[in-house]
N, CA, C and O atoms as a GROMACS GRO file, in nm:
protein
  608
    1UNK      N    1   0.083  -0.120   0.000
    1UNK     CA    2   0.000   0.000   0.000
    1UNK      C    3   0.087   0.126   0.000
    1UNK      O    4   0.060   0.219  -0.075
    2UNK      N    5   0.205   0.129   0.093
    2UNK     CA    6   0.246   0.287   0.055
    2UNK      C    7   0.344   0.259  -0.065
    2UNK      O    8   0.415   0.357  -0.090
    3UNK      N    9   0.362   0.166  -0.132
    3UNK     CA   10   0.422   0.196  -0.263
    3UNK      C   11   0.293   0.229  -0.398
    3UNK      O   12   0.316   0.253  -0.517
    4UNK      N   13   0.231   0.225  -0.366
    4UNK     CA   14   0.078   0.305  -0.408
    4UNK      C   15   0.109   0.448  -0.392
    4UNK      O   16   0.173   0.519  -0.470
    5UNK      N   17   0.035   0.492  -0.240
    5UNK     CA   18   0.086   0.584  -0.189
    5UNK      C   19   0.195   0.696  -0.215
    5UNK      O   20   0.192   0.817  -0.193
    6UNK      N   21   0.293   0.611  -0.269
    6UNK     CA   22   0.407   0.679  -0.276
    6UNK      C   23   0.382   0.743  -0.437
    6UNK      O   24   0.414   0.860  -0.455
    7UNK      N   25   0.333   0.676  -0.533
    7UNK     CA   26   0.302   0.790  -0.655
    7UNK      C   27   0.215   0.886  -0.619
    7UNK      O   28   0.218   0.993  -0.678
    8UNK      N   29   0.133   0.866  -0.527
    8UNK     CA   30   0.058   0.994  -0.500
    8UNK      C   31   0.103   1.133  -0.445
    8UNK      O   32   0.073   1.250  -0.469
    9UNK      N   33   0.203   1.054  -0.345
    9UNK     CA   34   0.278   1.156  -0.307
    9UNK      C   35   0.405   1.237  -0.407
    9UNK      O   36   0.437   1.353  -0.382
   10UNK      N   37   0.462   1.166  -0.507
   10UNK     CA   38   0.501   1.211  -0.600
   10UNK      C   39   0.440   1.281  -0.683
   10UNK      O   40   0.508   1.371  -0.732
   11UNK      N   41   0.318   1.271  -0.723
   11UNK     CA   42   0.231   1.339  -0.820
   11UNK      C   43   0.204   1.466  -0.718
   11UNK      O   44   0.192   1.574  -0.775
   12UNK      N   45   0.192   1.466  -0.556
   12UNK     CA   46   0.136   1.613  -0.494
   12UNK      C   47   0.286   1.672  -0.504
   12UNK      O   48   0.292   1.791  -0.535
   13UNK      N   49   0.377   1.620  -0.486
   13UNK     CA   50   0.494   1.677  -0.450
   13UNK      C   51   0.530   1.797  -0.625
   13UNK      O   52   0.586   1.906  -0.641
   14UNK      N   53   0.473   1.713  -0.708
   14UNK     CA   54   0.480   1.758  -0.849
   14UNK      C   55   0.395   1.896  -0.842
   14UNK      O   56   0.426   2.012  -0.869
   15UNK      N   57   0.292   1.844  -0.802
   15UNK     CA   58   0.176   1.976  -0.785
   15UNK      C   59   0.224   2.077  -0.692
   15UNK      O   60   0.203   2.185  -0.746
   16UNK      N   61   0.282   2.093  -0.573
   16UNK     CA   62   0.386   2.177  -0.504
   16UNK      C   63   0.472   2.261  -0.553
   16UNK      O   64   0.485   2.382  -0.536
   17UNK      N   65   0.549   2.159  -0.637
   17UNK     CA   66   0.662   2.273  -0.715
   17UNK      C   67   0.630   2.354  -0.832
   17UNK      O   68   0.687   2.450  -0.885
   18UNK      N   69   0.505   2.280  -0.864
   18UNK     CA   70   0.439   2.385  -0.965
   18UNK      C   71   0.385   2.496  -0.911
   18UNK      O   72   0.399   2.599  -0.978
   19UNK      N   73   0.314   2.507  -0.783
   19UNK     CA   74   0.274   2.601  -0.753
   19UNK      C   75   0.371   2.694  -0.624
   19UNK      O   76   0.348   2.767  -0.526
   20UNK      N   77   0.462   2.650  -0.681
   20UNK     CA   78   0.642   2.704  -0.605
   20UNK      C   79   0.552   2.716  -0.423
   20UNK      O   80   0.497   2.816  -0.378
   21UNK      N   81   0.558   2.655  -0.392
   21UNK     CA   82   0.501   2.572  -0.239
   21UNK      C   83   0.607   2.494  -0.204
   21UNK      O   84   0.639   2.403  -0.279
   22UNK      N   85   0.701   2.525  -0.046
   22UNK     CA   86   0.806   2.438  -0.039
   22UNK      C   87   0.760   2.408   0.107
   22UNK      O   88   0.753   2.485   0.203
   23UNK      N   89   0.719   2.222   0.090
   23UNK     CA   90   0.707   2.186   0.263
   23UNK      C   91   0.770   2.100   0.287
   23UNK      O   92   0.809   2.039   0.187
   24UNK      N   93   0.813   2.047   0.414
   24UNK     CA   94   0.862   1.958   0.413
   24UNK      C   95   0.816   1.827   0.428
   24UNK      O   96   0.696   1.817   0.454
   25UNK      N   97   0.879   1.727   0.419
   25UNK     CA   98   0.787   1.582   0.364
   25UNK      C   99   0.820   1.523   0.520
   25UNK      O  100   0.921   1.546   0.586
   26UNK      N  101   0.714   1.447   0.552
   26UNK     CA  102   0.695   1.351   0.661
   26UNK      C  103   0.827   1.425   0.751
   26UNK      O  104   0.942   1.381   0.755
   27UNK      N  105   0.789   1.515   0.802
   27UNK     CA  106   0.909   1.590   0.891
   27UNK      C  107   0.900   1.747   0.896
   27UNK      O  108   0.854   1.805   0.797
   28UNK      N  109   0.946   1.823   1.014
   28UNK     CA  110   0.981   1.954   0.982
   28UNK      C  111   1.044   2.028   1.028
   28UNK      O  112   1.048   2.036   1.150
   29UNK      N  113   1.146   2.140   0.919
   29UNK     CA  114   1.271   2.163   1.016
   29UNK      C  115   1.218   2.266   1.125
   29UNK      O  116   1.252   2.238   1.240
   30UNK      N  117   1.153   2.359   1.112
   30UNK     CA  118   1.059   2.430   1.222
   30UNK      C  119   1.072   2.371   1.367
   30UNK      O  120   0.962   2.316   1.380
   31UNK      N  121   1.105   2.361   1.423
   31UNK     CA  122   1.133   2.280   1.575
   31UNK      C  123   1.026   2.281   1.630
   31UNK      O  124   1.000   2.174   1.685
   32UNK      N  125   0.886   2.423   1.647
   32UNK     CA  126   0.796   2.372   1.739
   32UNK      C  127   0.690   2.300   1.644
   32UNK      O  128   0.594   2.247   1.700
   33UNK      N  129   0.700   2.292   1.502
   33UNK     CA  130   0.613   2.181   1.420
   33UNK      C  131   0.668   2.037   1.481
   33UNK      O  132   0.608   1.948   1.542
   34UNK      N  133   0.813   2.052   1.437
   34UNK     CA  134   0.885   1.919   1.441
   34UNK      C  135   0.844   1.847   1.628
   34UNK      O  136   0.827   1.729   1.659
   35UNK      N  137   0.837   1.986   1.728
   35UNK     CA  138   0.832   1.906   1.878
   35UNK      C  139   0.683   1.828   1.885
   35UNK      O  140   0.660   1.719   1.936
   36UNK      N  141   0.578   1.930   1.807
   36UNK     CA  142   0.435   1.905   1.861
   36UNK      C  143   0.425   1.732   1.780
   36UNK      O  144   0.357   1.636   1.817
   37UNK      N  145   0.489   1.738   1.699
   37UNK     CA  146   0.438   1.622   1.546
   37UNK      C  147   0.504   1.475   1.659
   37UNK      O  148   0.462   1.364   1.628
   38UNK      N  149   0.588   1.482   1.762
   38UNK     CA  150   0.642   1.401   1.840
   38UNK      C  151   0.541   1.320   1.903
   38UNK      O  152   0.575   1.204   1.922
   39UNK      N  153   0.437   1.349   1.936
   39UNK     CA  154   0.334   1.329   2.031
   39UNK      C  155   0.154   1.344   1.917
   39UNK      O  156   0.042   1.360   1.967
   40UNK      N  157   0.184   1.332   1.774
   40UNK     CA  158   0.071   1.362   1.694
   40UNK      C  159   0.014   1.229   1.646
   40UNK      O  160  -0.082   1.241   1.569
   41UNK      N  161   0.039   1.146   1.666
   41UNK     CA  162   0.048   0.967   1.614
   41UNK      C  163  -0.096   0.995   1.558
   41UNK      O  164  -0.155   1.099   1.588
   42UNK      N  165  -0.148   0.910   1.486
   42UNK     CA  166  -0.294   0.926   1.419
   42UNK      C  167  -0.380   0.772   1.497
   42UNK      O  168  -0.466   0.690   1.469
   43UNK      N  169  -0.339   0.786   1.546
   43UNK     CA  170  -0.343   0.605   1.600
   43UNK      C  171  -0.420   0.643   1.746
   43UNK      O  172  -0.471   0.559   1.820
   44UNK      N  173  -0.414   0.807   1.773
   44UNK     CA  174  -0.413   0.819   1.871
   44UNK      C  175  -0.363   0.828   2.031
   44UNK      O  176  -0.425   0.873   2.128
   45UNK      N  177  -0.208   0.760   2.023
   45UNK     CA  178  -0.153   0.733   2.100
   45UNK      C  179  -0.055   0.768   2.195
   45UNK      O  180  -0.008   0.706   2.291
   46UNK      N  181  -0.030   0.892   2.142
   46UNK     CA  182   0.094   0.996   2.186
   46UNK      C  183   0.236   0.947   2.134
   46UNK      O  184   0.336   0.943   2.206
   47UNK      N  185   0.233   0.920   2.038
   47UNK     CA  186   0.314   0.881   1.964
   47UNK      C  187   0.330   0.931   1.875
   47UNK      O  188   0.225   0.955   1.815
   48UNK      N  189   0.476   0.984   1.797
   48UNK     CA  190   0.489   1.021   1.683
   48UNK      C  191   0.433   1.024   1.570
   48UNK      O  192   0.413   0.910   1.528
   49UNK      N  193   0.390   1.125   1.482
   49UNK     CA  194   0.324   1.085   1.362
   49UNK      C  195   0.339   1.249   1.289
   49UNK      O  196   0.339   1.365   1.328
   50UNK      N  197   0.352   1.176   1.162
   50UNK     CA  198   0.343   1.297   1.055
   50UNK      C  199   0.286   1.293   0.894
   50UNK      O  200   0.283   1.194   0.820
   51UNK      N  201   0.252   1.402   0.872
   51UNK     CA  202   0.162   1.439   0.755
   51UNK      C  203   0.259   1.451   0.652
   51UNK      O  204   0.354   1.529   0.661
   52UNK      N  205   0.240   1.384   0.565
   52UNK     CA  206   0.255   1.307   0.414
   52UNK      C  207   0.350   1.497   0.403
   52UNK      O  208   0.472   1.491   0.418
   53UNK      N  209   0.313   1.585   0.388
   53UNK     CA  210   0.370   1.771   0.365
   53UNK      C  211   0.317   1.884   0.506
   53UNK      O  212   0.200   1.908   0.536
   54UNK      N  213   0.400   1.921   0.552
   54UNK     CA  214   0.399   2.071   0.636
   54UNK      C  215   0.486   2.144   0.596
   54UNK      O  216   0.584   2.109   0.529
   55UNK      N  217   0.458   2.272   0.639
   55UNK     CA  218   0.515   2.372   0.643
   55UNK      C  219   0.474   2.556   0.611
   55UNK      O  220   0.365   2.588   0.564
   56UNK      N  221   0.555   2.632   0.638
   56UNK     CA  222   0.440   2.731   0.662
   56UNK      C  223   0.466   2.853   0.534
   56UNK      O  224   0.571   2.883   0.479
   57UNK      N  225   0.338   2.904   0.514
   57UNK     CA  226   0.362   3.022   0.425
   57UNK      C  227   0.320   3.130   0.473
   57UNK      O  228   0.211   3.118   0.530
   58UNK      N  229   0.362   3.230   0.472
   58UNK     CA  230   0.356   3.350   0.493
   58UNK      C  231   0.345   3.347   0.667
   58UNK      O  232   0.445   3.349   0.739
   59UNK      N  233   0.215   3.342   0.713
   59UNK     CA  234   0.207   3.322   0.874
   59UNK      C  235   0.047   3.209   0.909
   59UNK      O  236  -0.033   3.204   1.003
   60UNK      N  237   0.059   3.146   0.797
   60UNK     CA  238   0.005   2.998   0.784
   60UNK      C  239   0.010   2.851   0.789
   60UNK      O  240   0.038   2.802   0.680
   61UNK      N  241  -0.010   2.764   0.885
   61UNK     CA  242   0.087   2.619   0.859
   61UNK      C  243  -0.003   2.599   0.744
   61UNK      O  244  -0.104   2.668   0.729
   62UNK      N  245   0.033   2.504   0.662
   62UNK     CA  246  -0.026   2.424   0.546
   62UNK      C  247   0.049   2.296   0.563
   62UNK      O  248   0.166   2.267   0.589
   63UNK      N  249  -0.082   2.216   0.536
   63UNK     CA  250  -0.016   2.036   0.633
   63UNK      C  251  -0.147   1.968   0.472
   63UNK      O  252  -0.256   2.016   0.441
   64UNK      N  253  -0.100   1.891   0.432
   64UNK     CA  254  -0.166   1.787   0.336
   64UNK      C  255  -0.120   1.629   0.393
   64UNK      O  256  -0.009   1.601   0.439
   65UNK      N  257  -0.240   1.530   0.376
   65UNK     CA  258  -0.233   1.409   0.413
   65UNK      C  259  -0.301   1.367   0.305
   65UNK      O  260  -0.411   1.410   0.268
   66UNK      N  261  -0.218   1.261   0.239
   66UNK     CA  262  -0.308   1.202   0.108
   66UNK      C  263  -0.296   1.055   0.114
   66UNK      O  264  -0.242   0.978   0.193
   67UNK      N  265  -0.357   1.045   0.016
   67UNK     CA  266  -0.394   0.840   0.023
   67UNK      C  267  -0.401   0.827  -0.112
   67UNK      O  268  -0.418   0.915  -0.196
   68UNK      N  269  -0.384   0.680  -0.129
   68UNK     CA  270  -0.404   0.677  -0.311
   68UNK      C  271  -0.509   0.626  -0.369
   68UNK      O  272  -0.528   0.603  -0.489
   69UNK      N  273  -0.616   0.603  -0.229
   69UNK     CA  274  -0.770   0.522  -0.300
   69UNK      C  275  -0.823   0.677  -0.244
   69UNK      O  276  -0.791   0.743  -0.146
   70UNK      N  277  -0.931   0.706  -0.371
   70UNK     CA  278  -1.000   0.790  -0.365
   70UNK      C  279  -1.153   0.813  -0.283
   70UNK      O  280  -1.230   0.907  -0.260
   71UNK      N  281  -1.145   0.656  -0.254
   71UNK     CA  282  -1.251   0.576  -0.111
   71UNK      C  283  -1.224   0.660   0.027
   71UNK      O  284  -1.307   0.697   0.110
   72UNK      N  285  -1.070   0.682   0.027
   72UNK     CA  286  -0.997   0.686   0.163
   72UNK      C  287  -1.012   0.868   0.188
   72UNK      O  288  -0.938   0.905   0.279
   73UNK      N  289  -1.070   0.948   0.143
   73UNK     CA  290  -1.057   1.078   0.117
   73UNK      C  291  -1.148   1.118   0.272
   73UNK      O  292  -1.084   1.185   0.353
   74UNK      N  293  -1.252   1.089   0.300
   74UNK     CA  294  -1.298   1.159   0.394
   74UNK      C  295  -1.423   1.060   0.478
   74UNK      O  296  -1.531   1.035   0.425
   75UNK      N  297  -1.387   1.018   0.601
   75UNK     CA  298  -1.520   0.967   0.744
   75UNK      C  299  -1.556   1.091   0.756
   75UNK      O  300  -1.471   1.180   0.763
   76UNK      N  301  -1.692   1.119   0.759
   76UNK     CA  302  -1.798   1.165   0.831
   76UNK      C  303  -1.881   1.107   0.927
   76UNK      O  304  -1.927   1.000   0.888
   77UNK      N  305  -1.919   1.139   1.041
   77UNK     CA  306  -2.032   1.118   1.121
   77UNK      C  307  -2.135   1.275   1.144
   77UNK      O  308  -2.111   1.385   1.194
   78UNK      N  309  -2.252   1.212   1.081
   78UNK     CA  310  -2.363   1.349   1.088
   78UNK      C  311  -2.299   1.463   1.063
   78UNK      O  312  -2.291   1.561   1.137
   79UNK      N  313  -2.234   1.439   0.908
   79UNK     CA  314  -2.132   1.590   0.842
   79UNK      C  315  -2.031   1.637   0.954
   79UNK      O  316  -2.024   1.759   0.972
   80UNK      N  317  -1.945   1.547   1.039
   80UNK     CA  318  -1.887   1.604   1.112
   80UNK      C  319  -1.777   1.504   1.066
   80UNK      O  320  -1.808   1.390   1.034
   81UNK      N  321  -1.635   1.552   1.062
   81UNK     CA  322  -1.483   1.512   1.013
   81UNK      C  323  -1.459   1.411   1.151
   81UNK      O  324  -1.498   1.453   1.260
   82UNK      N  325  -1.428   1.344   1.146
   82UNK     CA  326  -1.431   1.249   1.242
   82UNK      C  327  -1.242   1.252   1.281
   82UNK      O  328  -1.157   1.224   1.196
   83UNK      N  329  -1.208   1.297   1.438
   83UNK     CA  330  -1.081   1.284   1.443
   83UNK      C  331  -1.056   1.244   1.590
   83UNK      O  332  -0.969   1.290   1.664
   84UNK      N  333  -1.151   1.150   1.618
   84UNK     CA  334  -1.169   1.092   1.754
   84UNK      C  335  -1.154   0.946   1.766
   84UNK      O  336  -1.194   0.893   1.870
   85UNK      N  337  -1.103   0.878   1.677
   85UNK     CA  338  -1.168   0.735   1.629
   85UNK      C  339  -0.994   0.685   1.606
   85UNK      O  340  -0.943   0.749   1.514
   86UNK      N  341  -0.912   0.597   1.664
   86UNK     CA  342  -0.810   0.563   1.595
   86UNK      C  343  -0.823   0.478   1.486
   86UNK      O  344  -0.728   0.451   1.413
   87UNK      N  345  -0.959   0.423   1.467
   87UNK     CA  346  -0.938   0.323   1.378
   87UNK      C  347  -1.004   0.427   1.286
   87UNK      O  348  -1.054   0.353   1.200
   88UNK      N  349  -1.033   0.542   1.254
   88UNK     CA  350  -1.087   0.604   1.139
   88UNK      C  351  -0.919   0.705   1.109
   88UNK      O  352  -0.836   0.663   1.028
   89UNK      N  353  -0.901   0.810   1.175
   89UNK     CA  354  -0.875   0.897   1.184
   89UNK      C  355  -0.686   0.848   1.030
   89UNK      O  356  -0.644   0.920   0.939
   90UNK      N  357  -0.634   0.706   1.076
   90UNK     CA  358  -0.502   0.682   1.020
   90UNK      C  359  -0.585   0.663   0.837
   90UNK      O  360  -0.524   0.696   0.735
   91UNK      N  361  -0.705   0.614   0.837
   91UNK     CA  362  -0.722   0.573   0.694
   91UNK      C  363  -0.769   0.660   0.626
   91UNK      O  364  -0.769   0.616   0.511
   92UNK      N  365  -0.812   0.765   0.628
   92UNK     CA  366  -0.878   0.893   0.560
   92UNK      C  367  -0.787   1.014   0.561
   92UNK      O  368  -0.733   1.053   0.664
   93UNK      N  369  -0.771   1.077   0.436
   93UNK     CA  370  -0.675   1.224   0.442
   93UNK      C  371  -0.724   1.286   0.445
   93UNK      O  372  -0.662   1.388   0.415
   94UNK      N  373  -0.884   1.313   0.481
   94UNK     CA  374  -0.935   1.465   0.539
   94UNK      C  375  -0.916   1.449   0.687
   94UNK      O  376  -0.887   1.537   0.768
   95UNK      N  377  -0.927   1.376   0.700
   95UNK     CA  378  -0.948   1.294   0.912
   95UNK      C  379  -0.773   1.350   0.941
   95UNK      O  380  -0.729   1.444   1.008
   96UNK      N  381  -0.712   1.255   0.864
   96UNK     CA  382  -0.576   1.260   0.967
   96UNK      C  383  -0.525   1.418   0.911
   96UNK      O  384  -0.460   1.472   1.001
   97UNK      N  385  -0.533   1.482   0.823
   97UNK     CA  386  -0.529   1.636   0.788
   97UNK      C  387  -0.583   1.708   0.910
   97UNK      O  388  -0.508   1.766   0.989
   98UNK      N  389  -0.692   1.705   0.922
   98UNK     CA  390  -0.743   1.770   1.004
   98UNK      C  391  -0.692   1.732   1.172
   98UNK      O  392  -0.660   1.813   1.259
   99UNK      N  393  -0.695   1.603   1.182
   99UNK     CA  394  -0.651   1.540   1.332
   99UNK      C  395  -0.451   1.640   1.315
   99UNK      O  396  -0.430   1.700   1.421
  100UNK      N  397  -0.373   1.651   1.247
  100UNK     CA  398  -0.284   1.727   1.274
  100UNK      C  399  -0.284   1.847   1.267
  100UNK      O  400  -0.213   1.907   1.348
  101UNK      N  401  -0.354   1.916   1.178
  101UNK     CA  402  -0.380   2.089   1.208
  101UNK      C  403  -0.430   2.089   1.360
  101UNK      O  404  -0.370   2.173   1.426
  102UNK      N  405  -0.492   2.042   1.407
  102UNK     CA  406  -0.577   2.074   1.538
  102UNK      C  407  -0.479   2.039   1.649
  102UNK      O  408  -0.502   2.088   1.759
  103UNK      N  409  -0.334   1.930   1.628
  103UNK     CA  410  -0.240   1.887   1.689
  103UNK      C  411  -0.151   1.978   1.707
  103UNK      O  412  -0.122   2.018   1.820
  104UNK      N  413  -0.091   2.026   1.590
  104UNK     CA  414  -0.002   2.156   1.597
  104UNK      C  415  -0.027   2.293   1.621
  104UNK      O  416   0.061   2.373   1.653
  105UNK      N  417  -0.146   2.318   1.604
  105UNK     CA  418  -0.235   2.423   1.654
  105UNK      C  419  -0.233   2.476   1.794
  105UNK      O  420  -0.211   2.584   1.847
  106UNK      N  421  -0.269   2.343   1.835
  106UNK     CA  422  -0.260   2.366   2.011
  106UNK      C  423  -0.132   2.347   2.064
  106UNK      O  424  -0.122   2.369   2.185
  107UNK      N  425   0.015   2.295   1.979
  107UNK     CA  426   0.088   2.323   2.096
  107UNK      C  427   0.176   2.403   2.008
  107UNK      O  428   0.294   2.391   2.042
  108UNK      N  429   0.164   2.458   1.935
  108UNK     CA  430   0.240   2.638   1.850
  108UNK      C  431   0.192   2.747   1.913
  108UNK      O  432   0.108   2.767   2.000
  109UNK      N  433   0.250   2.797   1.863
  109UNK     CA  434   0.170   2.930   1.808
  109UNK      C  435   0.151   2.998   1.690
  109UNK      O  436   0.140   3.120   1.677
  110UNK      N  437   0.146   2.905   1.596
  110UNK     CA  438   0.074   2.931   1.491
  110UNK      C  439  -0.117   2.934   1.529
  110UNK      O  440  -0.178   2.863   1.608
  111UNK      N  441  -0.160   3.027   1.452
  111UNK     CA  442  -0.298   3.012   1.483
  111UNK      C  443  -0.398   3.002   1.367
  111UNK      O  444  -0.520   3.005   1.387
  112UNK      N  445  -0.341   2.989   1.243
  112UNK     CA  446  -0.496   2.933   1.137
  112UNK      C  447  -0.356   2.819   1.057
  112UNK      O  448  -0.239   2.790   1.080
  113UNK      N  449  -0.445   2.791   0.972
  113UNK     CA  450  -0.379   2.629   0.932
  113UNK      C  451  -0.460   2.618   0.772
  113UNK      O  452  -0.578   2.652   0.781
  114UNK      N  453  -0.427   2.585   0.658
  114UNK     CA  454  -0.509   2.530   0.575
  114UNK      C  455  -0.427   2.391   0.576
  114UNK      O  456  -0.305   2.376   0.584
  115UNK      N  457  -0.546   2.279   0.564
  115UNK     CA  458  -0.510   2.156   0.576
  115UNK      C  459  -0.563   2.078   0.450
  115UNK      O  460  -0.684   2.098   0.437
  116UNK      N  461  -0.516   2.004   0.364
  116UNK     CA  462  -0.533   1.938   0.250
  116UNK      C  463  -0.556   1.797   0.282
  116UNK      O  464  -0.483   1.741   0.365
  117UNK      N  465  -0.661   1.729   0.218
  117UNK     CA  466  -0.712   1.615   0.198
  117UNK      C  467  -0.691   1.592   0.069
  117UNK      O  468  -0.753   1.656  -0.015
  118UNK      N  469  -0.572   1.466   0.025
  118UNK     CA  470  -0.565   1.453  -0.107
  118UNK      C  471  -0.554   1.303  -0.145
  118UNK      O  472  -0.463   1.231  -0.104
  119UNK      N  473  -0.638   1.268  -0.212
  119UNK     CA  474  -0.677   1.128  -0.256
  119UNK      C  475  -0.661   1.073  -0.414
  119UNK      O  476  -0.685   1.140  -0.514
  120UNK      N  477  -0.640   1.012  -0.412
  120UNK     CA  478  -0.597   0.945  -0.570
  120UNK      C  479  -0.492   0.981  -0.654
  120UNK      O  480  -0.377   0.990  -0.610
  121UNK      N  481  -0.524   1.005  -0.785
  121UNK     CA  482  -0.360   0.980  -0.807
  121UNK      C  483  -0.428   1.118  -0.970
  121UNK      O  484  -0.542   1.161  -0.988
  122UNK      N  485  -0.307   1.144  -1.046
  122UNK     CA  486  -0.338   1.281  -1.197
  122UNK      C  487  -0.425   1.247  -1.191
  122UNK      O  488  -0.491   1.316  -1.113
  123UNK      N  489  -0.510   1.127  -1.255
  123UNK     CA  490  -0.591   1.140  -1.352
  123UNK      C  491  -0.747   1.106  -1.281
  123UNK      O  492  -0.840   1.116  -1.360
  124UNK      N  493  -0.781   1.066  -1.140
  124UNK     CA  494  -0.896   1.031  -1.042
  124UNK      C  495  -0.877   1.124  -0.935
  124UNK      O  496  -0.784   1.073  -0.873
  125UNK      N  497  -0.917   1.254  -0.860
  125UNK     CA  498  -0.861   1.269  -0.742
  125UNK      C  499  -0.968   1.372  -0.680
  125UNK      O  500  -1.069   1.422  -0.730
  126UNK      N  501  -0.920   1.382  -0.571
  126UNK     CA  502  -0.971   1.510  -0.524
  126UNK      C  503  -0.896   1.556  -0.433
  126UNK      O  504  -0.835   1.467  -0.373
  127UNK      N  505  -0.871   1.686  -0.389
  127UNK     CA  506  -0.775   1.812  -0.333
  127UNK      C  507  -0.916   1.845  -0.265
  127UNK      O  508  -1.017   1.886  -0.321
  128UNK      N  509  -0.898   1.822  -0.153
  128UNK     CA  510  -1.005   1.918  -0.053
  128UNK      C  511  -0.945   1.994   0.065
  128UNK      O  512  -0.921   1.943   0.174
  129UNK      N  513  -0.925   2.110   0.034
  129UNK     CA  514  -0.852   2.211   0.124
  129UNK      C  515  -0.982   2.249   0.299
  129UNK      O  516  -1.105   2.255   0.306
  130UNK      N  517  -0.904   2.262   0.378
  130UNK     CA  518  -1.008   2.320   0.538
  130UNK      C  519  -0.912   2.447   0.530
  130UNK      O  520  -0.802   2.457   0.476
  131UNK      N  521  -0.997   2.557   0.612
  131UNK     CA  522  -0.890   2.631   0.731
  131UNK      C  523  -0.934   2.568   0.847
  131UNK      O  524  -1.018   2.480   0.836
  132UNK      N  525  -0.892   2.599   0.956
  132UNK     CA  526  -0.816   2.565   1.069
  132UNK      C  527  -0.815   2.689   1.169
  132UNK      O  528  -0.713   2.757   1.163
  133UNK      N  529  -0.885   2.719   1.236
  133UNK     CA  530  -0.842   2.832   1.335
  133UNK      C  531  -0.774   2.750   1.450
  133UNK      O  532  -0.752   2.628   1.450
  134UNK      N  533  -0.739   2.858   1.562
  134UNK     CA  534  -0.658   2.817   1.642
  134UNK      C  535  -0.744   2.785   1.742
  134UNK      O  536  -0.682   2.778   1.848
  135UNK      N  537  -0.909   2.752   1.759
  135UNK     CA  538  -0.992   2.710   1.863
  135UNK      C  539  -0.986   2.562   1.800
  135UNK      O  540  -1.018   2.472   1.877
  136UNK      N  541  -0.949   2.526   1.669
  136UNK     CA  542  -0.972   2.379   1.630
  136UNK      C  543  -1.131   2.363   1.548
  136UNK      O  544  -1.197   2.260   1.534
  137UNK      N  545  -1.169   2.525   1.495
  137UNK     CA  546  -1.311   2.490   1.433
  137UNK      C  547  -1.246   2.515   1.302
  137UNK      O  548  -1.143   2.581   1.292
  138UNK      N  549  -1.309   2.461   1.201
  138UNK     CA  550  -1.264   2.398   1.063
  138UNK      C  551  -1.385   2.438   0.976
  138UNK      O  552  -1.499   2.407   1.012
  139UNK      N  553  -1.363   2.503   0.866
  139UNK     CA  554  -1.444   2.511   0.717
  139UNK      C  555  -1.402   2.432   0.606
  139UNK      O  556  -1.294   2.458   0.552
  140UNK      N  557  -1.470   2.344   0.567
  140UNK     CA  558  -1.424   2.296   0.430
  140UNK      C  559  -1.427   2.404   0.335
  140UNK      O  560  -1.496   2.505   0.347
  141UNK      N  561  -1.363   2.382   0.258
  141UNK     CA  562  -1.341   2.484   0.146
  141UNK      C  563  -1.363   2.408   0.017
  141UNK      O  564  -1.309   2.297   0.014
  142UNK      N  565  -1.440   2.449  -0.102
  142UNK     CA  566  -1.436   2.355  -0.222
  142UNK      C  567  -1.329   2.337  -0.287
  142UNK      O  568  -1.233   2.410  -0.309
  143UNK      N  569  -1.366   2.188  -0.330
  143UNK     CA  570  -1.246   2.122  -0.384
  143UNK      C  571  -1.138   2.216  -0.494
  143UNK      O  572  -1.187   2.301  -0.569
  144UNK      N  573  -1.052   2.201  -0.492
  144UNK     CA  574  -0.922   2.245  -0.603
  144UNK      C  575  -0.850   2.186  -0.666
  144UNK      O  576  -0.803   2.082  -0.619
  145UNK      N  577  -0.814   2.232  -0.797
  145UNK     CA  578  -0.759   2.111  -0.876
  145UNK      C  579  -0.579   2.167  -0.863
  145UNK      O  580  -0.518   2.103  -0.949
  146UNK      N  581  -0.484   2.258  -0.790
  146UNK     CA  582  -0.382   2.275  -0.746
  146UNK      C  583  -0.363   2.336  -0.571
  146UNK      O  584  -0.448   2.359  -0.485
  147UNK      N  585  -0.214   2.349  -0.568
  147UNK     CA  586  -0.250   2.449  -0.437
  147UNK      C  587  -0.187   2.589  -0.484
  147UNK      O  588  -0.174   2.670  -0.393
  148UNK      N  589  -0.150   2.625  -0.601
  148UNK     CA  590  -0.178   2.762  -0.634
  148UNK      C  591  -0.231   2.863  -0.554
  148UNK      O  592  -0.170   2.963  -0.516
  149UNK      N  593  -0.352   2.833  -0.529
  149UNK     CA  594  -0.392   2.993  -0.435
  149UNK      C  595  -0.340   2.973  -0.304
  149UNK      O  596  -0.406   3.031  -0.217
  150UNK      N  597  -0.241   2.908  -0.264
  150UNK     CA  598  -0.230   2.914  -0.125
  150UNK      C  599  -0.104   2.922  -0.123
  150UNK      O  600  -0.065   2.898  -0.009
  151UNK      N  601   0.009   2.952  -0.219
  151UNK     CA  602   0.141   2.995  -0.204
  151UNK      C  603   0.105   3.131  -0.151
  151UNK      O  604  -0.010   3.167  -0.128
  152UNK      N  605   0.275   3.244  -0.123
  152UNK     CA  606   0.286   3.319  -0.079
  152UNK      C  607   0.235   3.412  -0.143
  152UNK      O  608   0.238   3.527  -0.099
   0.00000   0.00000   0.00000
């Protein structure tokens, strides 16, 4: 599965440099991204974990979590993003997107976040961008076919 995965992440990483967006991959040199992400596990557990891209633009984190089945894009319960659930939260890239904006949020001080949900691969996909305030309340934003509007 993450050699799946892994073209997807090549194909976003493609979409990044097109839209001259520089984050860093599963890691970040930022120290209080890199301390909070120590304790972000998606599993729930206080355990390490990190998002597929972070990093910040202008005075914004921007964090994307993608998957390569386009199934895996987003749990809902009663239109609500589900980031309470370990057994939901690791298989969906709107869930674990969102479960780390709301992670790094609270122990930064960064205070809004756009967070990317990205599923499938060029030619099947969807890019579903949130913001993120620093209380942890979230807007979906409609889907996008780059991250263009969210460089500097």
């Amino acid at each position: 599965m993450a050699r799946v995965e892994g073209s997807t992440e090549l194909w976003v990483d493609h979409l990044l440099n097109d839209s001259k967006i520089d984050l860093d991959y599963q890691s970040s040199h930022i120290k209080s991204i890199d301390d909070a992400l120590h304790t972000a596990s998606k599993k729930l557990n206080g355990k390490s974990g990190y998002p597929e891209y972070v990093g910040v633009v202008k005075d914004y984190l921007l964090m994307i979590e993608d998957k390569a089945d386009i199934s895996n894009h987003v749990y809902t319960d009663h239109d609500v993003i589900t980031t309470d659930d370990p057994m939901v939260v690791p298989k969906y890239a709107l869930n674990g997107a969102l479960h780390y904006a709301r992670h790094i949020l609270e122990r930064t001080s960064y205070k809004k976040c756009f967070a990317f949900g990205v599923s499938g691969n060029e030619k099947l996909h969807k890019i579903t961008p949130m913001f993120i305030n620093e209380r942890g309340d979230y807007d979906v934003l409609p889907d996008v076919e780059s991250f263009i509007s969210f460089n500097a």
